[in-house]
PyMOL commands that place a pseudoatom at each C-alpha (Angstrom):
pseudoatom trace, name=CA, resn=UNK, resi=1, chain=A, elem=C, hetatm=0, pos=[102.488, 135.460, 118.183]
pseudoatom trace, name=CA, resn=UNK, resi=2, chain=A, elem=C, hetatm=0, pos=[100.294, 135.807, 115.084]
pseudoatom trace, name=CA, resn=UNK, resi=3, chain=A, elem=C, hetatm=0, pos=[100.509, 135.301, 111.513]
pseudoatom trace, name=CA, resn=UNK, resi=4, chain=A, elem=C, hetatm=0, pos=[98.021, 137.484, 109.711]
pseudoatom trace, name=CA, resn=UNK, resi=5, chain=A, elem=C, hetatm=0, pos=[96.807, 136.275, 106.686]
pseudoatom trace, name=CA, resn=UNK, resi=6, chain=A, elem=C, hetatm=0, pos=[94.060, 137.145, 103.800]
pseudoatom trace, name=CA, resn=UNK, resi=7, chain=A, elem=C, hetatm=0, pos=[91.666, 134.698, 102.430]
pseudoatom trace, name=CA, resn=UNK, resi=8, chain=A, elem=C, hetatm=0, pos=[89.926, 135.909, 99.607]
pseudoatom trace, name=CA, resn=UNK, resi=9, chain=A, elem=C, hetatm=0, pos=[86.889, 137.278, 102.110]
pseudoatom trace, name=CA, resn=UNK, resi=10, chain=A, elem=C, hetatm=0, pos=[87.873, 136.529, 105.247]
pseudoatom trace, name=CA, resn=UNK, resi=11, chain=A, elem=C, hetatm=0, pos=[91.145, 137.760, 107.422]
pseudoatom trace, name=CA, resn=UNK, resi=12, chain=A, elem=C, hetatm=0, pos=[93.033, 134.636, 109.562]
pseudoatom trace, name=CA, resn=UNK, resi=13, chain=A, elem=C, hetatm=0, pos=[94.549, 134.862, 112.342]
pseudoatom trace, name=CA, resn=UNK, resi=14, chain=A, elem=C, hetatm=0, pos=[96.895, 131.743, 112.723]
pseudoatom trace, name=CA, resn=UNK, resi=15, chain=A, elem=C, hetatm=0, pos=[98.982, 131.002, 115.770]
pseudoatom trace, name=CA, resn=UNK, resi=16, chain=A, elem=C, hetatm=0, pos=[102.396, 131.098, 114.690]
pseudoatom trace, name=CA, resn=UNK, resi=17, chain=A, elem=C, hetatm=0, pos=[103.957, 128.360, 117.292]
pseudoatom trace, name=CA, resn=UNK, resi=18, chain=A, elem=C, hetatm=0, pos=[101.235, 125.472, 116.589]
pseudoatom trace, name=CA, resn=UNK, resi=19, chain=A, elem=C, hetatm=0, pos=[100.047, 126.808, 112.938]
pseudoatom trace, name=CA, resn=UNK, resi=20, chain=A, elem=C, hetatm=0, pos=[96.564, 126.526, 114.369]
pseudoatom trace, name=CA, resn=UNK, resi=21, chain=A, elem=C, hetatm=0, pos=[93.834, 128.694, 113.337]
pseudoatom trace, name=CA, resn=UNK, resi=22, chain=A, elem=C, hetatm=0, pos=[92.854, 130.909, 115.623]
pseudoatom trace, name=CA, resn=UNK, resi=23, chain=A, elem=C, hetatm=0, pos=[90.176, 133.027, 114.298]
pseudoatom trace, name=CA, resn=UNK, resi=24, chain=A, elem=C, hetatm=0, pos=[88.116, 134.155, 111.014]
pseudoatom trace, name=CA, resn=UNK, resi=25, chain=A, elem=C, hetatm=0, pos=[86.900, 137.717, 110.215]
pseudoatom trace, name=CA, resn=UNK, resi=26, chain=A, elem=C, hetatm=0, pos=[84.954, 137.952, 107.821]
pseudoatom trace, name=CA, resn=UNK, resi=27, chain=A, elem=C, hetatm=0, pos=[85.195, 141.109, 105.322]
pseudoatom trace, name=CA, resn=UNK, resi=28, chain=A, elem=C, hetatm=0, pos=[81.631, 142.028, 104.708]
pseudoatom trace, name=CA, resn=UNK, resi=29, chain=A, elem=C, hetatm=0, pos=[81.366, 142.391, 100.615]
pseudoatom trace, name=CA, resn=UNK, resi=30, chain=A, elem=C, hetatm=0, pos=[84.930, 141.604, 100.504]
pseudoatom trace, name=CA, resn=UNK, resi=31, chain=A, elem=C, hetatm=0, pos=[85.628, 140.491, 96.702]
pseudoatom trace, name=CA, resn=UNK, resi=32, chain=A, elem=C, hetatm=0, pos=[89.749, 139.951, 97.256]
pseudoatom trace, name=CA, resn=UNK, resi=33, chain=A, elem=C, hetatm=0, pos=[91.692, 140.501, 99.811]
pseudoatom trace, name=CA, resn=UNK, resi=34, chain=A, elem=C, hetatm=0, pos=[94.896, 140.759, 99.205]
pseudoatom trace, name=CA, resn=UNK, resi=35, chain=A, elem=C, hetatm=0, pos=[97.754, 142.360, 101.535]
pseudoatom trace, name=CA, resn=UNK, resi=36, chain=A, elem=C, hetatm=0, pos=[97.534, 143.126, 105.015]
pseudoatom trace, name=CA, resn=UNK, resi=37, chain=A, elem=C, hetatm=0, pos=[99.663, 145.524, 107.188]
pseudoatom trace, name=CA, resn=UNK, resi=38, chain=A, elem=C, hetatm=0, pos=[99.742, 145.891, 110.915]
pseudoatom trace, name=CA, resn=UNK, resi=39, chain=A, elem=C, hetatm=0, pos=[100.078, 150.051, 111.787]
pseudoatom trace, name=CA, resn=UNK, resi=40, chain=A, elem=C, hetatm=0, pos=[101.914, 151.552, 114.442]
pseudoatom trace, name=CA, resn=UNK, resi=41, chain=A, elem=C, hetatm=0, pos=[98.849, 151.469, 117.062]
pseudoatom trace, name=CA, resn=UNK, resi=42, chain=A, elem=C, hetatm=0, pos=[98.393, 147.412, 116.257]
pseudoatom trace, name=CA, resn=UNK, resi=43, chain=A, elem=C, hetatm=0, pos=[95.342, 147.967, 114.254]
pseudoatom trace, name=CA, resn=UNK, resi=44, chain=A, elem=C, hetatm=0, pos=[95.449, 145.019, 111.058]
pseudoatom trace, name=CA, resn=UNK, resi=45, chain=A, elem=C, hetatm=0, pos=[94.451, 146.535, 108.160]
pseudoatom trace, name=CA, resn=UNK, resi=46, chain=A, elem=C, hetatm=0, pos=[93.754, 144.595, 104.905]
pseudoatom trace, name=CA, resn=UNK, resi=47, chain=A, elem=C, hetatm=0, pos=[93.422, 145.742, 101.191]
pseudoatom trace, name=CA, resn=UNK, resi=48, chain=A, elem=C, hetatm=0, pos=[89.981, 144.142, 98.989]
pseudoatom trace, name=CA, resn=UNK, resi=49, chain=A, elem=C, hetatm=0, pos=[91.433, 144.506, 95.191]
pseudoatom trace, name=CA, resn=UNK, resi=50, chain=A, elem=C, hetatm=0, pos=[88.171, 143.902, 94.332]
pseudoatom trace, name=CA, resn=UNK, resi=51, chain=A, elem=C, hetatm=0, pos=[86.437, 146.683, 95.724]
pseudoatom trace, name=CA, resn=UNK, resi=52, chain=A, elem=C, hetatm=0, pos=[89.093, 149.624, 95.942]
pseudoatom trace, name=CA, resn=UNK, resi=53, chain=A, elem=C, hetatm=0, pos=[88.994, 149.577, 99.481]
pseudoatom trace, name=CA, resn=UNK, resi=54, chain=A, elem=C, hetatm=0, pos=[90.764, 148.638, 103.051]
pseudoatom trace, name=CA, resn=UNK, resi=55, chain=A, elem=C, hetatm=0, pos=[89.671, 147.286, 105.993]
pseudoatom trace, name=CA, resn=UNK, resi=56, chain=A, elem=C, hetatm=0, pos=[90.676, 147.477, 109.412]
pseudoatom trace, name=CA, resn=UNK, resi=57, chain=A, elem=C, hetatm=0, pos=[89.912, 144.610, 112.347]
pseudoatom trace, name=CA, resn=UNK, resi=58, chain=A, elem=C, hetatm=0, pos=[88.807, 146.778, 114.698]
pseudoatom trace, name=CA, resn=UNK, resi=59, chain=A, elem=C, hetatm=0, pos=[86.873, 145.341, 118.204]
pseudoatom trace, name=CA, resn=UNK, resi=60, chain=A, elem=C, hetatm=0, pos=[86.488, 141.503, 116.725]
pseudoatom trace, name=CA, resn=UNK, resi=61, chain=A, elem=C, hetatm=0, pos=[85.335, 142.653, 113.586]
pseudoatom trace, name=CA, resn=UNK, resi=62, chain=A, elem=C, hetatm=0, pos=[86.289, 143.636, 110.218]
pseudoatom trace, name=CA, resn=UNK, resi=63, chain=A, elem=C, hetatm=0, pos=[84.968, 146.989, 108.698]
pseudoatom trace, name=CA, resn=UNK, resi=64, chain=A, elem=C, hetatm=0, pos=[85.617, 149.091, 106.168]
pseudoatom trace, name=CA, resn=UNK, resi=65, chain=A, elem=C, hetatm=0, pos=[88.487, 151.461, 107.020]
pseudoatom trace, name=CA, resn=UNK, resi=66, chain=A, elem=C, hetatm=0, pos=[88.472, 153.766, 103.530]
pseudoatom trace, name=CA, resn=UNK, resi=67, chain=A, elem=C, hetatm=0, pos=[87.212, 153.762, 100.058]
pseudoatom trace, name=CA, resn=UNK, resi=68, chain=A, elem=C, hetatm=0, pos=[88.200, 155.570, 96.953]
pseudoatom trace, name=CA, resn=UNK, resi=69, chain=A, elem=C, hetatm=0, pos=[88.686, 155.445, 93.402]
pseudoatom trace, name=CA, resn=UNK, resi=70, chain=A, elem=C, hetatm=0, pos=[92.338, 156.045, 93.829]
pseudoatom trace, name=CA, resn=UNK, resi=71, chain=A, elem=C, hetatm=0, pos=[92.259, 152.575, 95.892]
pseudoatom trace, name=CA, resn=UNK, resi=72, chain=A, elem=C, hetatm=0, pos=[90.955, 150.912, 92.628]
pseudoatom trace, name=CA, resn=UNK, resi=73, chain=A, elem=C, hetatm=0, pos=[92.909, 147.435, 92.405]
pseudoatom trace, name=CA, resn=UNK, resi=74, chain=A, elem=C, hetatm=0, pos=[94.705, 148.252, 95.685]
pseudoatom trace, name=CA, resn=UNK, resi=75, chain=A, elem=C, hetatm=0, pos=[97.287, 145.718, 96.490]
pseudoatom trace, name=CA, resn=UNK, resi=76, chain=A, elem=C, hetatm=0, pos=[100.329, 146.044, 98.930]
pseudoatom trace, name=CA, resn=UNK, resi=77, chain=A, elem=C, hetatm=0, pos=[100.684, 147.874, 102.171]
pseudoatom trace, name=CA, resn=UNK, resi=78, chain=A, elem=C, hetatm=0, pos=[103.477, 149.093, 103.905]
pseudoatom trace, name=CA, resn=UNK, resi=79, chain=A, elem=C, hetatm=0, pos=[102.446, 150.738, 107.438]
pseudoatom trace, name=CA, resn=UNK, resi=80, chain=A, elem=C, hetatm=0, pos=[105.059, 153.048, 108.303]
pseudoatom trace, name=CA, resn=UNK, resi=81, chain=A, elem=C, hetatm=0, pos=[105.036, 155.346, 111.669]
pseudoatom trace, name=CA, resn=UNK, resi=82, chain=A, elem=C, hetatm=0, pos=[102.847, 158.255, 110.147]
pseudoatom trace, name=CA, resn=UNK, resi=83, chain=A, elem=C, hetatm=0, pos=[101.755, 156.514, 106.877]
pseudoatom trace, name=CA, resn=UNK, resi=84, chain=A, elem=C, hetatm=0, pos=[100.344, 153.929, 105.258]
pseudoatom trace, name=CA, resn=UNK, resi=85, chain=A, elem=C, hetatm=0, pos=[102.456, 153.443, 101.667]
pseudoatom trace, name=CA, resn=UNK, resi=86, chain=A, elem=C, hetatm=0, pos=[99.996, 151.854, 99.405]
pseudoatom trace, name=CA, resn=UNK, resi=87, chain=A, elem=C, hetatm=0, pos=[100.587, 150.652, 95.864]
pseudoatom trace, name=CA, resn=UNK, resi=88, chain=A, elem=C, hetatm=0, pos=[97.607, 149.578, 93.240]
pseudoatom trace, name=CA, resn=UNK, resi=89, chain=A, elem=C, hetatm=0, pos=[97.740, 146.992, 90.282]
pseudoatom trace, name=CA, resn=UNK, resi=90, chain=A, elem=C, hetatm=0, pos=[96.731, 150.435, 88.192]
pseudoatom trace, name=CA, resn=UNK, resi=91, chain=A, elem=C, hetatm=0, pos=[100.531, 151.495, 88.974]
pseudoatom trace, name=CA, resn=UNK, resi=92, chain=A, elem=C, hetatm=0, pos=[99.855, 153.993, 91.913]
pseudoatom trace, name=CA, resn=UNK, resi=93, chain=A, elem=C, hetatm=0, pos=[101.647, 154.599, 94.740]
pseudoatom trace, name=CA, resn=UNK, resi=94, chain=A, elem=C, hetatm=0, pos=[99.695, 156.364, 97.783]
pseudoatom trace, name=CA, resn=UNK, resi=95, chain=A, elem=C, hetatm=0, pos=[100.447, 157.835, 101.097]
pseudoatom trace, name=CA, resn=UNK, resi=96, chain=A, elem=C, hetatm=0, pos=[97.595, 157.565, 103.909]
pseudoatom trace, name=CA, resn=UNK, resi=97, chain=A, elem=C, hetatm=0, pos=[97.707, 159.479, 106.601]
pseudoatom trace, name=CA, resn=UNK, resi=98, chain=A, elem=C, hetatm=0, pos=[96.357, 157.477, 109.757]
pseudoatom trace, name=CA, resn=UNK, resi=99, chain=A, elem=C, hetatm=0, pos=[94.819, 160.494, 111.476]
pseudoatom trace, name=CA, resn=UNK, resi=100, chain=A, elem=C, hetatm=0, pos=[92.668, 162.261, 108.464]
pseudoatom trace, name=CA, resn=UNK, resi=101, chain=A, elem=C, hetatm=0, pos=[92.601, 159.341, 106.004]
pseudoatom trace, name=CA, resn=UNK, resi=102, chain=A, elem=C, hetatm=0, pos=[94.319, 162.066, 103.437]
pseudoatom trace, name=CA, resn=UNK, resi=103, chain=A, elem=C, hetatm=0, pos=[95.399, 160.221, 100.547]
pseudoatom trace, name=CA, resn=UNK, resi=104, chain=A, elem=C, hetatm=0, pos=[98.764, 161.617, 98.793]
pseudoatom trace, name=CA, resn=UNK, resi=105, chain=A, elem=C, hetatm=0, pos=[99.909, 159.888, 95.338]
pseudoatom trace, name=CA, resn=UNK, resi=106, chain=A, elem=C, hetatm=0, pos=[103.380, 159.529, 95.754]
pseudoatom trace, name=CA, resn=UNK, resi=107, chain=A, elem=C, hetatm=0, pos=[104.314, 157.994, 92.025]
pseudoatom trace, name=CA, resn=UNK, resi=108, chain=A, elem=C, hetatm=0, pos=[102.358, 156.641, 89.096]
pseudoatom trace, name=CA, resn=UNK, resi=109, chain=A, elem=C, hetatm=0, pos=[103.881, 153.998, 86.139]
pseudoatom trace, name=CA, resn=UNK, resi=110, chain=A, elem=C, hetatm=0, pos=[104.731, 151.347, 88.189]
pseudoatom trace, name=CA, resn=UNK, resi=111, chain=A, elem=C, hetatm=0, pos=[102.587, 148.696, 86.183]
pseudoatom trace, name=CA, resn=UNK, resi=112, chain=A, elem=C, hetatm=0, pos=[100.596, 145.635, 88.048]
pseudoatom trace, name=CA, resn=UNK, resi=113, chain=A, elem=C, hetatm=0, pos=[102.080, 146.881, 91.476]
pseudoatom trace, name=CA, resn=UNK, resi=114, chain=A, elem=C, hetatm=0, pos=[101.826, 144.279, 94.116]
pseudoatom trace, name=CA, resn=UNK, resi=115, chain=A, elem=C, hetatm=0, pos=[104.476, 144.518, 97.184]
pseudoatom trace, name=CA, resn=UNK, resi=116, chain=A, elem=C, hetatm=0, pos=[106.138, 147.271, 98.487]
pseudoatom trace, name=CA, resn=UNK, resi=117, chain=A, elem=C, hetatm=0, pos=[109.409, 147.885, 101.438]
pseudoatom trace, name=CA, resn=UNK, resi=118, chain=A, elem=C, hetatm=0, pos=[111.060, 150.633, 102.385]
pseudoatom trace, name=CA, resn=UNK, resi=119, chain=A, elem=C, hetatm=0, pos=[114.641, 151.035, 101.384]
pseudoatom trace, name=CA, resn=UNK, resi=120, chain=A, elem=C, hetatm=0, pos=[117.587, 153.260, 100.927]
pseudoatom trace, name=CA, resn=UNK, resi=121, chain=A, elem=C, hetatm=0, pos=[115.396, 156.555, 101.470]
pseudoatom trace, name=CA, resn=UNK, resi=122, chain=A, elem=C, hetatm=0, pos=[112.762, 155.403, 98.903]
pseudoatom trace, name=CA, resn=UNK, resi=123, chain=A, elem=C, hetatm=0, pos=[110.471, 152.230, 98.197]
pseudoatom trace, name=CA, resn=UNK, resi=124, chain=A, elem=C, hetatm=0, pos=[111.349, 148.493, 96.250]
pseudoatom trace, name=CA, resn=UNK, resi=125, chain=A, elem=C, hetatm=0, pos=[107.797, 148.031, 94.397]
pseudoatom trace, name=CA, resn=UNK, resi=126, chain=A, elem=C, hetatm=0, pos=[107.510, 144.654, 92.892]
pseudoatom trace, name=CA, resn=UNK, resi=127, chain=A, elem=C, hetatm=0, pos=[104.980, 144.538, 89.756]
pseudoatom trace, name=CA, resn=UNK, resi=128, chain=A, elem=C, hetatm=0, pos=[103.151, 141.189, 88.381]
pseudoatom trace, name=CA, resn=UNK, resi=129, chain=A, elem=C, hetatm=0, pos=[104.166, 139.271, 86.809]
pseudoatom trace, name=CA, resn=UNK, resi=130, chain=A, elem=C, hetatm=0, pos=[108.244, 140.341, 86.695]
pseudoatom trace, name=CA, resn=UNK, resi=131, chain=A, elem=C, hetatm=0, pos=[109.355, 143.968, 87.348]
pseudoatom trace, name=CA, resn=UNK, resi=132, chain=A, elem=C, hetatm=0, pos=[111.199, 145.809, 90.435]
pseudoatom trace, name=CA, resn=UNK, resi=133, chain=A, elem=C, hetatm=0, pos=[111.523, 148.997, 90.697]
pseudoatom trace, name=CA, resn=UNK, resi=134, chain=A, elem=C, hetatm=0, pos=[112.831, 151.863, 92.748]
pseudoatom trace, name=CA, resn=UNK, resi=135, chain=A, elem=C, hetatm=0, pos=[110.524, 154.764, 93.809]
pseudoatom trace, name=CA, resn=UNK, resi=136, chain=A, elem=C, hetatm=0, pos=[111.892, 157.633, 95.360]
pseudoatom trace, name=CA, resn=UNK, resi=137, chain=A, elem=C, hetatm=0, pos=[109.896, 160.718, 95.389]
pseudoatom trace, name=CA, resn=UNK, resi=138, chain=A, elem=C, hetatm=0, pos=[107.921, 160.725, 92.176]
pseudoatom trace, name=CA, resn=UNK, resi=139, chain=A, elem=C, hetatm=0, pos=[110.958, 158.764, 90.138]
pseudoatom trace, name=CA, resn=UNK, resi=140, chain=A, elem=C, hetatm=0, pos=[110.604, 155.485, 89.004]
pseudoatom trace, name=CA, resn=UNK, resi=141, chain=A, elem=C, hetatm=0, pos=[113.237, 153.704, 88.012]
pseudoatom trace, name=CA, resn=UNK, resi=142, chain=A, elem=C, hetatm=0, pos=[112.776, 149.858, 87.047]
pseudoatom trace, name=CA, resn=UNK, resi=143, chain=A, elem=C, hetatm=0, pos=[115.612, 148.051, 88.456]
pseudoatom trace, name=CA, resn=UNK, resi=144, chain=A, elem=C, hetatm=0, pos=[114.980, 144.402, 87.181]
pseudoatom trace, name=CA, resn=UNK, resi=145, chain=A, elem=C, hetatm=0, pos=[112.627, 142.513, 84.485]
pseudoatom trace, name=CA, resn=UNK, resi=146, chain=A, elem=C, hetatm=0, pos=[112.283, 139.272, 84.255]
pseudoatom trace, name=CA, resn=UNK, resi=147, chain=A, elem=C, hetatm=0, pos=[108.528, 138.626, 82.658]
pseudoatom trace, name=CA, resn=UNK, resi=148, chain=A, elem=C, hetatm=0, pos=[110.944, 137.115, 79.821]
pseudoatom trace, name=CA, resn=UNK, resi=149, chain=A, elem=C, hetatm=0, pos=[112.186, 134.342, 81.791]
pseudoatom trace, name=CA, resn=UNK, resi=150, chain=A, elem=C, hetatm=0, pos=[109.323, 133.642, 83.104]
pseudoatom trace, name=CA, resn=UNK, resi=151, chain=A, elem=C, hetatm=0, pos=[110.573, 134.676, 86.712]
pseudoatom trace, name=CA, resn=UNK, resi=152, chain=A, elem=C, hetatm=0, pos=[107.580, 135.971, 88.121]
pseudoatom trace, name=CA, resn=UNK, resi=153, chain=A, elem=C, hetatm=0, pos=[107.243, 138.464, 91.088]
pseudoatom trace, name=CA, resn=UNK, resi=154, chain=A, elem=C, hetatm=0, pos=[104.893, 139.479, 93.187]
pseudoatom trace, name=CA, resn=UNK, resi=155, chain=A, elem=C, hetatm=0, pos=[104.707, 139.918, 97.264]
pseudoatom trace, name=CA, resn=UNK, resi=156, chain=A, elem=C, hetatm=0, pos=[107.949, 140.475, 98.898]
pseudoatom trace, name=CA, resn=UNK, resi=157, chain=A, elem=C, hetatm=0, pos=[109.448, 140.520, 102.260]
pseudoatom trace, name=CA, resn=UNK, resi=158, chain=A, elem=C, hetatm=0, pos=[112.740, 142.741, 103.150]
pseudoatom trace, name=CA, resn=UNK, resi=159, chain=A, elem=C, hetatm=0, pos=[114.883, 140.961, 105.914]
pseudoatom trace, name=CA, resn=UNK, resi=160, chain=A, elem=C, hetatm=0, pos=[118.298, 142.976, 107.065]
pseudoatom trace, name=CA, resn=UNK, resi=161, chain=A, elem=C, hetatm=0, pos=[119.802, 143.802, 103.694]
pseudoatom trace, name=CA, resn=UNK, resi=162, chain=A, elem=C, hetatm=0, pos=[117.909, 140.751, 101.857]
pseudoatom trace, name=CA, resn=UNK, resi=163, chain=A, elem=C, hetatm=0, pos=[114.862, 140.872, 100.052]
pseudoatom trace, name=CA, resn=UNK, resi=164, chain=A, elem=C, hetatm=0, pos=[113.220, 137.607, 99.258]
pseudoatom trace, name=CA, resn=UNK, resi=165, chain=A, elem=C, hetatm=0, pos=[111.199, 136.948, 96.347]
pseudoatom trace, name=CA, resn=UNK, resi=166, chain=A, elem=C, hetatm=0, pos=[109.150, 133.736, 95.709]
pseudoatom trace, name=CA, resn=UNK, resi=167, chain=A, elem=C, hetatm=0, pos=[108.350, 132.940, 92.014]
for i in range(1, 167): cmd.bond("trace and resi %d" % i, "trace and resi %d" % (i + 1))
show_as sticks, trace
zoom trace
């Protein structure tokens, strides 16, 4: 019955019935939080762009959950059963394993990466400000641009067989 949502330095927890807020957690040395994923064992976890790093809410609190240069400019999250998919705005995509905190890169060239799904056996990565693309394994193949038109894209959500994209 909660929305989750980042706040620059802070992680909200809003009621989703009234819209009320129901709590604040402040990210200590947070610079910008950006995505935030809920894994298999309920824990939230939130990426900080700004610091190459993720947090976890964890006992009322938010701490630090793991930090590395490969997290430099991370961005969207996608908890998956024994994973956490992770794509950068320095066109990475990671694999984190929950257990050891391993991270695997999965793909690289995917631009200003922001959100990321699962879907047909591979991933729909959506790169600021216009580009789609499909990642399966290491290929990456860009399925849509439309930084011409001005159509911009960023965070996305994948409903049934429908992805919707605000611009």
């Amino acid at each position: 019955g909660r929305l989750w949502v980042s706040d620059i330095d802070a992680l909200v927890a809003i009621d989703l019935l009234s819209g009320a807020v129901l709590a604040r957690y402040p990210a200590p040395g947070a610079r910008f939080l950006n995505d935030v994923a809920t894994t298999p064992d309920g824990t939230i976890l939130v990426s900080d762009s700004g610091t190459a790093q993720i947090f976890a809410l964890q006992e009322g609190a938010l701490s630090p959950w793991l930090a590395d240069p490969l997290l430099d400019s991370v961005n969207g999250l996608l908890a998956e059963p024994d994973q956490l998919i992770v794509v950068t705005m320095e066109g990475r995509m990671l694999a984190i394993d929950y257990a050891t905190r391993a991270i695997t890169p999965l793909a690289e060239g995917l631009a200003n990466a922001d959100g990321v799904v699962a879907h047909g056996g591979g991933y729909l990565v959506s790169s600021w400000p216009g580009e789609l693309f499909f990642v399966q394994g290491a290929s990456v193949t860009r399925l849509m641009d439309t930084r011409e038109a001005g159509d911009f894209l960023n965070d996305f959500e994948r409903v049934g067989d429908l992805l919707v994209v605000p611009h």
